[in-house]
TIVEX-787888 format. One record per residue (C-alpha): residue number from 0; residue in three letters; x, y, z. Coordinates in Angstrom, 3 decimals, always signed. Layout:
<pts>
- k;r;x;y;z
- NUM;ALA;X;Y;Z
...
</pts>
This chain:
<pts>
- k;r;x;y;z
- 0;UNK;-30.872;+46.087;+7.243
- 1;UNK;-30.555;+42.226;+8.082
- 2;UNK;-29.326;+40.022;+5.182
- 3;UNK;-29.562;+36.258;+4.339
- 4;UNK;-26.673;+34.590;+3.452
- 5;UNK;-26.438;+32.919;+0.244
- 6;UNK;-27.498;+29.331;-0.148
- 7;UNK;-25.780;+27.031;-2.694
- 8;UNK;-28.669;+26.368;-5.284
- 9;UNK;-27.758;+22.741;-6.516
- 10;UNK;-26.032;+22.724;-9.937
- 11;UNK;-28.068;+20.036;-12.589
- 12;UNK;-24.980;+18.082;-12.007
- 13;UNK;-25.433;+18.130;-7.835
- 14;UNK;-29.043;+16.971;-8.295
- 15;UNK;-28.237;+13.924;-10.390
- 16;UNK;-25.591;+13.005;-7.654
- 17;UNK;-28.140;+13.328;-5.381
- 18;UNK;-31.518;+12.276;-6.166
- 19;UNK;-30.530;+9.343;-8.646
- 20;UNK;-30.838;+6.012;-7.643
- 21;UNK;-27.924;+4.692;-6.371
- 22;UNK;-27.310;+1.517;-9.003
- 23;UNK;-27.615;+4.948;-11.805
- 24;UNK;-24.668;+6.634;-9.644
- 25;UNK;-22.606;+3.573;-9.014
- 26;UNK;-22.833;+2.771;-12.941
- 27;UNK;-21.955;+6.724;-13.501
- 28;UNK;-18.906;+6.766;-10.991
- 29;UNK;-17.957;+3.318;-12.133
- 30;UNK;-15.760;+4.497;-14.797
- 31;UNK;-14.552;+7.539;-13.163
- 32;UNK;-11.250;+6.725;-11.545
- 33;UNK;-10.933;+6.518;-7.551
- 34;UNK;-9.024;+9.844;-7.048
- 35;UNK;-10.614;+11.992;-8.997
- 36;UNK;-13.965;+10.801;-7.205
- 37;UNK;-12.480;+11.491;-4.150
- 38;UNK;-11.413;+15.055;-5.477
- 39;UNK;-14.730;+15.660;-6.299
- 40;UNK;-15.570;+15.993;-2.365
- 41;UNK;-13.956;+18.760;-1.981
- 42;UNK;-15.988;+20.990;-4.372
- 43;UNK;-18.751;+21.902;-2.194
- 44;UNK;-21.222;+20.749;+0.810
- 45;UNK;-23.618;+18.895;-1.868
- 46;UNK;-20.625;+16.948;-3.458
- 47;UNK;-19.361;+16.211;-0.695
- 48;UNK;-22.804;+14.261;+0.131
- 49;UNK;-22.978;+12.693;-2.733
- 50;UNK;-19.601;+11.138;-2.667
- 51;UNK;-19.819;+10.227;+0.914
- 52;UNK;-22.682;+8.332;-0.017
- 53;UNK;-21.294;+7.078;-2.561
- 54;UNK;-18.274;+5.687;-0.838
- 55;UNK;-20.487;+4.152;+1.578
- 56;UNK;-21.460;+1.622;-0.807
- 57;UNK;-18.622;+0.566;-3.009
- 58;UNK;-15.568;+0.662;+0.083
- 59;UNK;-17.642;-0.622;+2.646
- 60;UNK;-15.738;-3.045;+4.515
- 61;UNK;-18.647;-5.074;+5.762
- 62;UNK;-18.973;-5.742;+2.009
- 63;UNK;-15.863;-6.322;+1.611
- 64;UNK;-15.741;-9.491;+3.733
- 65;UNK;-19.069;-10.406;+4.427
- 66;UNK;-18.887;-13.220;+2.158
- 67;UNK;-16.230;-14.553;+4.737
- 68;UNK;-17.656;-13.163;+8.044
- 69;UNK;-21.257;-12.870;+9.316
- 70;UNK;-20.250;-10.310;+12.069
- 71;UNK;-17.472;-8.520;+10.230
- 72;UNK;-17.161;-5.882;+13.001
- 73;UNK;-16.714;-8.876;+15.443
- 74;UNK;-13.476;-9.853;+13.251
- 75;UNK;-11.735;-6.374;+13.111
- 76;UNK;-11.877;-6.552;+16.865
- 77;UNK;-10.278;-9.974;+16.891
- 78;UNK;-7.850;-9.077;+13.995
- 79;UNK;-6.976;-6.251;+16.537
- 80;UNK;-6.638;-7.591;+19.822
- 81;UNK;-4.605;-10.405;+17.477
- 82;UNK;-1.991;-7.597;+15.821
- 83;UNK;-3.522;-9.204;+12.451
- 84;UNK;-3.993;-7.643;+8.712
- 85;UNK;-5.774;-8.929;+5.268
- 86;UNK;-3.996;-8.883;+2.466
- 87;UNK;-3.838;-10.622;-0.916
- 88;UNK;-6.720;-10.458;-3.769
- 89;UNK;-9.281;-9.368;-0.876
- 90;UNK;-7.533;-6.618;+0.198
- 91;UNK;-7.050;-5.239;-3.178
- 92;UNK;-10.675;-5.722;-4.478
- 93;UNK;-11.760;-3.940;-1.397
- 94;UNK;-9.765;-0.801;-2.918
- 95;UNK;-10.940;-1.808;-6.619
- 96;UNK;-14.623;-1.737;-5.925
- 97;UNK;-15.108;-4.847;-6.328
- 98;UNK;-13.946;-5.642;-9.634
- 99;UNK;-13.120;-9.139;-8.831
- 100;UNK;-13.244;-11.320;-5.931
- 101;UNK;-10.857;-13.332;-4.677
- 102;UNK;-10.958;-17.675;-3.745
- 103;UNK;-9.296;-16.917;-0.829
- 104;UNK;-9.040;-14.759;+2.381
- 105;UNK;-5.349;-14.491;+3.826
- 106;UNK;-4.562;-13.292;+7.335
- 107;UNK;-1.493;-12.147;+8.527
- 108;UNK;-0.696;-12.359;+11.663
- 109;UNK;+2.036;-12.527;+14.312
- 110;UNK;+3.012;-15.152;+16.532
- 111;UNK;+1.310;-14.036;+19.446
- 112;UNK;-2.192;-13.738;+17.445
- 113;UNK;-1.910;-17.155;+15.411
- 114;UNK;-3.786;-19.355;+18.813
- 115;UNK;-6.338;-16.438;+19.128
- 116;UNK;-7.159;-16.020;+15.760
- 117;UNK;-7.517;-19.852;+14.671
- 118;UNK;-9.582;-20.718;+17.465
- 119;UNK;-12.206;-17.687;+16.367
- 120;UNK;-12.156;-18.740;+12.728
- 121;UNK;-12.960;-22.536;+14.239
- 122;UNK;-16.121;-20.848;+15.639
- 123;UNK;-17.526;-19.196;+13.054
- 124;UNK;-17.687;-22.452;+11.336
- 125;UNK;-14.581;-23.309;+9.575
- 126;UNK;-12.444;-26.659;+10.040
- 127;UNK;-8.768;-26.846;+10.374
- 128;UNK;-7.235;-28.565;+7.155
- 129;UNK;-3.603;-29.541;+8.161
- 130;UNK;-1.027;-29.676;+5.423
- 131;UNK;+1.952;-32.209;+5.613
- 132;UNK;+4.108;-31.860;+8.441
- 133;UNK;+1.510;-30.321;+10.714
- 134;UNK;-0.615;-31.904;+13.408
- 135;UNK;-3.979;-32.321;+12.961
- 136;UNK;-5.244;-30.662;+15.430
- 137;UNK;-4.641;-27.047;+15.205
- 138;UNK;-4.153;-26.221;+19.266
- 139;UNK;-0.972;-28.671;+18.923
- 140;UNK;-0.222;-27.684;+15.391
- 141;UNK;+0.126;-23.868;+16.230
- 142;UNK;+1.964;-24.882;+19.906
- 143;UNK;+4.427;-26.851;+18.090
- 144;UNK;+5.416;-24.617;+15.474
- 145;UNK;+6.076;-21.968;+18.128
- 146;UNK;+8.080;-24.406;+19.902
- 147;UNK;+10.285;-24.794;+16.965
- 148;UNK;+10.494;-21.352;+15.970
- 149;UNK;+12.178;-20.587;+19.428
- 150;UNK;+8.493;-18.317;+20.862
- 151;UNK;+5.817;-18.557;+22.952
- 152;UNK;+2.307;-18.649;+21.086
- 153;UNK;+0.506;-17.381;+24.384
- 154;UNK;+2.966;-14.380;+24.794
- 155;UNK;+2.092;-10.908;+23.860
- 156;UNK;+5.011;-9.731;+23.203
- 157;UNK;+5.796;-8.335;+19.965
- 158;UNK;+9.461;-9.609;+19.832
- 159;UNK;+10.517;-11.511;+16.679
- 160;UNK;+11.350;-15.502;+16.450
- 161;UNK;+14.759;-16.707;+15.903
- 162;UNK;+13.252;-19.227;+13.736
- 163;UNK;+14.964;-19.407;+10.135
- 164;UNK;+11.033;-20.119;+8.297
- 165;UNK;+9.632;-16.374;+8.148
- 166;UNK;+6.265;-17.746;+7.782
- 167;UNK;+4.219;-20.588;+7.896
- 168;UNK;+0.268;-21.157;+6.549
- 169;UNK;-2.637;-22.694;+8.598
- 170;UNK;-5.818;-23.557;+6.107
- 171;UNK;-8.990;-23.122;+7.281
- 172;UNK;-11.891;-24.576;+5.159
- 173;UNK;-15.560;-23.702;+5.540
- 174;UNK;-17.940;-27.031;+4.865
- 175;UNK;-20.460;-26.980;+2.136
- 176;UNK;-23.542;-26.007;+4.002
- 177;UNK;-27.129;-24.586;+2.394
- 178;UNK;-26.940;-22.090;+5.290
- 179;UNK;-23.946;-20.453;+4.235
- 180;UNK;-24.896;-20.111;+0.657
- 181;UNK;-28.645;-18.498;+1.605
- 182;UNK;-26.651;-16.276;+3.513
- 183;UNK;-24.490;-15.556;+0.506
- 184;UNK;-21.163;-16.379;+2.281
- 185;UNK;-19.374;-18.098;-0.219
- 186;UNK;-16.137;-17.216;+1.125
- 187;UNK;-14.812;-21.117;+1.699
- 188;UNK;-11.023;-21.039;+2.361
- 189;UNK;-9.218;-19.015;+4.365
- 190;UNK;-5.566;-18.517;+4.341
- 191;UNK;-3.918;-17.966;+8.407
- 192;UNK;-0.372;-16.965;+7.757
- 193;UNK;+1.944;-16.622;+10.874
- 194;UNK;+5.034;-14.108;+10.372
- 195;UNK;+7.911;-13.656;+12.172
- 196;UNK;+7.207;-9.726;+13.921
- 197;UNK;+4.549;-7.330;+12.087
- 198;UNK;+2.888;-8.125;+9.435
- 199;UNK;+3.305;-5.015;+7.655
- 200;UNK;+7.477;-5.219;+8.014
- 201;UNK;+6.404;-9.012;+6.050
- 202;UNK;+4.363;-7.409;+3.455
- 203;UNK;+6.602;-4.518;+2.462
- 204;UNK;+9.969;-7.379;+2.590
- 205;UNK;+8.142;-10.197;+0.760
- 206;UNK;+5.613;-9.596;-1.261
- 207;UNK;+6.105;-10.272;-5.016
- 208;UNK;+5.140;-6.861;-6.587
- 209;UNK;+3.425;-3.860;-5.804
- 210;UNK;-0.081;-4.360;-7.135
- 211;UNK;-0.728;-6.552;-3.731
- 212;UNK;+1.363;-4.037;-1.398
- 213;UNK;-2.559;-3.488;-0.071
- 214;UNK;-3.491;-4.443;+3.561
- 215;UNK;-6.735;-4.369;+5.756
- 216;UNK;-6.337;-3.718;+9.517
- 217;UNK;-8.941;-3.134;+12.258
- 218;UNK;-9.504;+0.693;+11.622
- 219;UNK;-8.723;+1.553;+7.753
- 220;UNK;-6.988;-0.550;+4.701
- 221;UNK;-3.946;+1.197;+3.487
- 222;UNK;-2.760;+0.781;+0.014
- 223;UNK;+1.470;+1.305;-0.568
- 224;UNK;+0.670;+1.958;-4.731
- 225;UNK;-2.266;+3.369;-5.439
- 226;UNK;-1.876;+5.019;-7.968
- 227;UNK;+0.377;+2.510;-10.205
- 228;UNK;-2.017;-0.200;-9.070
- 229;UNK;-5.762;+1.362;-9.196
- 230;UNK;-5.179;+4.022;-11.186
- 231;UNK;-2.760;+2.876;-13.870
- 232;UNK;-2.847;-0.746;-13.704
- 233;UNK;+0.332;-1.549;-13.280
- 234;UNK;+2.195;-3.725;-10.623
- 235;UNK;+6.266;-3.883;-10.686
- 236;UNK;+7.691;-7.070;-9.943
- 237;UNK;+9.869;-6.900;-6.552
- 238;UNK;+10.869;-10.691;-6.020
- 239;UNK;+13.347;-13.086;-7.732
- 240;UNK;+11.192;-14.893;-10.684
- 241;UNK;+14.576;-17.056;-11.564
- 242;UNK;+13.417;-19.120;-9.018
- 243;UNK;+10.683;-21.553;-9.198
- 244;UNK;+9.648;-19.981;-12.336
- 245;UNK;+6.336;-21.341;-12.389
- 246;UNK;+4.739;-20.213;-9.652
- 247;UNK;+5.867;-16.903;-11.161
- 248;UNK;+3.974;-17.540;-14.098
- 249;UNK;+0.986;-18.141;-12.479
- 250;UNK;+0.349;-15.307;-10.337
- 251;UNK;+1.650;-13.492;-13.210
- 252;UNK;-0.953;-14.640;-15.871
- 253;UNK;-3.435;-14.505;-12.766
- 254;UNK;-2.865;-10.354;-12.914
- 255;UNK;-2.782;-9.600;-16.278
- 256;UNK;-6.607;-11.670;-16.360
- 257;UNK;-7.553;-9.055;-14.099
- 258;UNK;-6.135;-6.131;-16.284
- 259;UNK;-2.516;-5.255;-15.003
- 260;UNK;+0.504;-4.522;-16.829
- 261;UNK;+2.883;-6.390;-15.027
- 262;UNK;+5.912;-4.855;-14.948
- 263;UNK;+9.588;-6.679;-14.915
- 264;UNK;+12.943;-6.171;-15.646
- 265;UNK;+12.754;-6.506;-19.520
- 266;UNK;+9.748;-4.292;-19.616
- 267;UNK;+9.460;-0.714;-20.274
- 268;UNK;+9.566;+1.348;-16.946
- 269;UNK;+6.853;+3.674;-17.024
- 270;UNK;+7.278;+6.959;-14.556
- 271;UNK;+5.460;+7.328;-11.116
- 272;UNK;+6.319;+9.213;-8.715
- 273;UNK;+5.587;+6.530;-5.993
- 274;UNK;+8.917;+5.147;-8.049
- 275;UNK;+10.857;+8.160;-8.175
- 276;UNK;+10.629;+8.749;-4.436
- 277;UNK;+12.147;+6.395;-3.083
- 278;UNK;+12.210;+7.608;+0.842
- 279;UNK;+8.834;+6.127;+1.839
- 280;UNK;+6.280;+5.581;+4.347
- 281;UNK;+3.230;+4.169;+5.298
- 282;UNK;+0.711;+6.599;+5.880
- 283;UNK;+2.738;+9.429;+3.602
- 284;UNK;+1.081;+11.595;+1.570
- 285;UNK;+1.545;+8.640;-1.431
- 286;UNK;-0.799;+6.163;+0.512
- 287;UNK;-4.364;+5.636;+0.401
- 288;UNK;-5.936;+5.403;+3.499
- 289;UNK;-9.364;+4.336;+3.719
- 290;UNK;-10.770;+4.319;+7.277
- 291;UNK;-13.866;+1.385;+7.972
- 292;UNK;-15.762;+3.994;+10.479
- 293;UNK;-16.341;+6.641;+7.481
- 294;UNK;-16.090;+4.006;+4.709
- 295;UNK;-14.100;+5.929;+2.581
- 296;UNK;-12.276;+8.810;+4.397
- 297;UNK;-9.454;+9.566;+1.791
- 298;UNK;-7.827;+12.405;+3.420
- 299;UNK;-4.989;+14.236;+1.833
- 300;UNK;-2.971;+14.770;+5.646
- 301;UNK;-2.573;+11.339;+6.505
- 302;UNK;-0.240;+11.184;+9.338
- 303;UNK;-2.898;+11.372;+11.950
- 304;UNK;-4.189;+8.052;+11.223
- 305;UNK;-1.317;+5.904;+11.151
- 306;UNK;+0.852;+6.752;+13.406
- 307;UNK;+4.373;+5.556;+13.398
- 308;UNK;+4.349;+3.676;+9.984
- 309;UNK;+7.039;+1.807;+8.604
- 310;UNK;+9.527;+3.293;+6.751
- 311;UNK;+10.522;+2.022;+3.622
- 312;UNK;+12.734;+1.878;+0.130
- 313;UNK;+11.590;+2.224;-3.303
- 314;UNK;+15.158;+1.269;-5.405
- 315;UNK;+15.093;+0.842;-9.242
- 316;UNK;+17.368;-1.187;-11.694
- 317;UNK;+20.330;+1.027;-11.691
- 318;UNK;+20.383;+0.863;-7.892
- 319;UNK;+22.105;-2.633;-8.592
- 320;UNK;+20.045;-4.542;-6.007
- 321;UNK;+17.271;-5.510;-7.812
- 322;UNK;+16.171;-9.330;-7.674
- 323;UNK;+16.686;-10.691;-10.979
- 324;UNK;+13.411;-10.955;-12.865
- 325;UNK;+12.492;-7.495;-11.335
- 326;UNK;+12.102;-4.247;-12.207
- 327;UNK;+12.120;-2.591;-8.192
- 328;UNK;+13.167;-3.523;-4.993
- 329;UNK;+10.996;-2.930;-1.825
- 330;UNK;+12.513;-2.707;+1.254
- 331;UNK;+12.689;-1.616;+4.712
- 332;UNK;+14.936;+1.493;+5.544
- 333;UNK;+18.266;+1.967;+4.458
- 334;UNK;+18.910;-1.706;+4.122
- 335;UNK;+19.154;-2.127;+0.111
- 336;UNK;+20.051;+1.671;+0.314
- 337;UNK;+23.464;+0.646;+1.905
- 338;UNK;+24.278;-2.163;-0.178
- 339;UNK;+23.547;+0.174;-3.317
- 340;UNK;+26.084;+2.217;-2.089
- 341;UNK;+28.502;+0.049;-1.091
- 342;UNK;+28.608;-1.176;-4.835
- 343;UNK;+28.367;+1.963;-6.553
- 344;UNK;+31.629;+2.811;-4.650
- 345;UNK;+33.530;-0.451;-5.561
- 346;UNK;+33.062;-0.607;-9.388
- 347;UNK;+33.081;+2.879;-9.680
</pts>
């Protein structure tokens, strides 16, 4: 006797997913929280569907930087071939649905990418600004610091300077034109920062908390946090805020406008386990990864797509190398570890 198999009959729940409009399921999911949409996926064939779609939409990175770009595929491959990422407020919005939007787009990139990628942003309409110090033309402006930082800007090698600056900004301004605003690409200032070696080893060493420990590459944008940033809305401080206190204050006030709880050394530590472990990686199973080809791909085995991360340390106050001001220290491998140690066994 020949039998059908069963077929799943949509739930009332599955239809709405599915046949609303999609402004009534981007208002529904709006308050739902990003990893228990993601979760959702994995309940059956018509969820999945309606998440995927879903996703589509609200972590797309063409709108995500189309405001900036008008061929945003066109840039990944340049932010590629030039070892680049995107990082700051635009990186994190991308993974906050677009809560907020940032007044500027900053690129990180290496030496070897800064020529490639300056001259690309120059044709897609934007005008070197030099700051002091700097010439004004950006060819001899990006030659000349690679002089002095001991490299050669046309190399590809991925070999760090010897230079003592780990960084150095190049501003790129877009001109006040009616084209750019009918194309709604209000995007006006853009941000090229040129680090000594990967971008990502710059990120994880120097960034000022966690809630911007968020970065866009050519494939997928990884986020270090999630869940203390998107989920809970917090960001631990990681850098000294003794020191030019208010700059500090600024970015600071500029969070908690956006809804952090920024976390420092006076505060009250709240538990994570991104915190507790403190042996991490990028691409572990504590990292978002959202891949740009299936806008929104948040797979629970990770390792496949980034290969080879950086490792990392997560240390906490009582590790006794925490900047002052802050409540963690980020760090690359065994580093801070070391020097945690090495105190613990002198005073005892």
């Amino acid at each position: 006797m020949k039998t059908t198999a069963p077929c799943d009959v949509p739930t009332p729940f599955e239809r709405f997913l599915l046949a609303a409009p999609d402004a009534v399921v981007d208002k529904f999911f709006s308050r739902w929280p990003a990893d228990l949409i993601l979760r959702l996926r994995c309940v059956n064939s018509n969820c999945f569907m309606a998440v995927e779609a879903y996703s589509s939409r609200v972590w797309s990175i063409e709108r995500s930087l189309d405001r900036w770009f008008f061929n945003v595929p066109a840039f990944l491959e340049v932010l590629e071939t030039c070892g680049g990422i995107v990082s700051g407020s635009e990186a994190q919005q991308h993974f906050a649905r677009h809560d907020f939007r940032g007044s500027d787009l900053d690129i990180y990139v290496p030496h070897r990418g800064l020529l490639g990628m300056g001259r690309w942003l120059k044709q897609q309409g934007f005008l070197y600004q030099p700051s002091a110090g700097k010439h004004i033309l950006f060819d001899a402006a990006a030659i000349m610091y690679a002089s002095a930082a001991g490299v050669d800007v046309k190399a590809r090698s991925k070999t760090s300077a010897n230079g003592s600056n780990p960084y150095s900004t190049f501003n790129f301004v877009r001109p006040d034109k009616d084209t750019f605003q009918i194309l709604g690409m209000d995007g006006a200032h853009v941000q090229l920062i040129v680090v000594r070696g990967d971008p990502v080893e710059f990120l994880i060493e120097n960034f000022h908390s966690t809630g911007v420990m968020n970065y866009i590459n050519s494939k997928c944008a990884v986020s270090l946090f999630p869940r203390s940033t998107f989920i809970n809305r917090h960001s631990f401080v990681c850098q000294d805020t003794s020191r030019n206190a208010p700059v500090h204050d600024a970015w600071k006030a500029k969070y908690r406008r956006r809804g952090f709880a920024v976390i420092g050394s006076l505060d009250q530590f709240p538990s994570s386990v991104e915190i507790r472990q403190w042996d991490r990686r990028v691409g572990d199973y504590l990292t978002w990864v959202l891949l740009h080809a299936r806008s929104c791909m948040l797979l629970v085995k990770r390792e496949p797509l980034i290969q080879n991360g950086n490792h990392f340390e997560v240390l906490t106050l009582n590790s006794g190398v925490v900047p002052r001001g802050g409540s963690l220290r980020v760090g690359l491998k065994f580093l801070y570890r070391c020097v945690s140690q090495i105190l613990s066994n002198f005073f005892g």
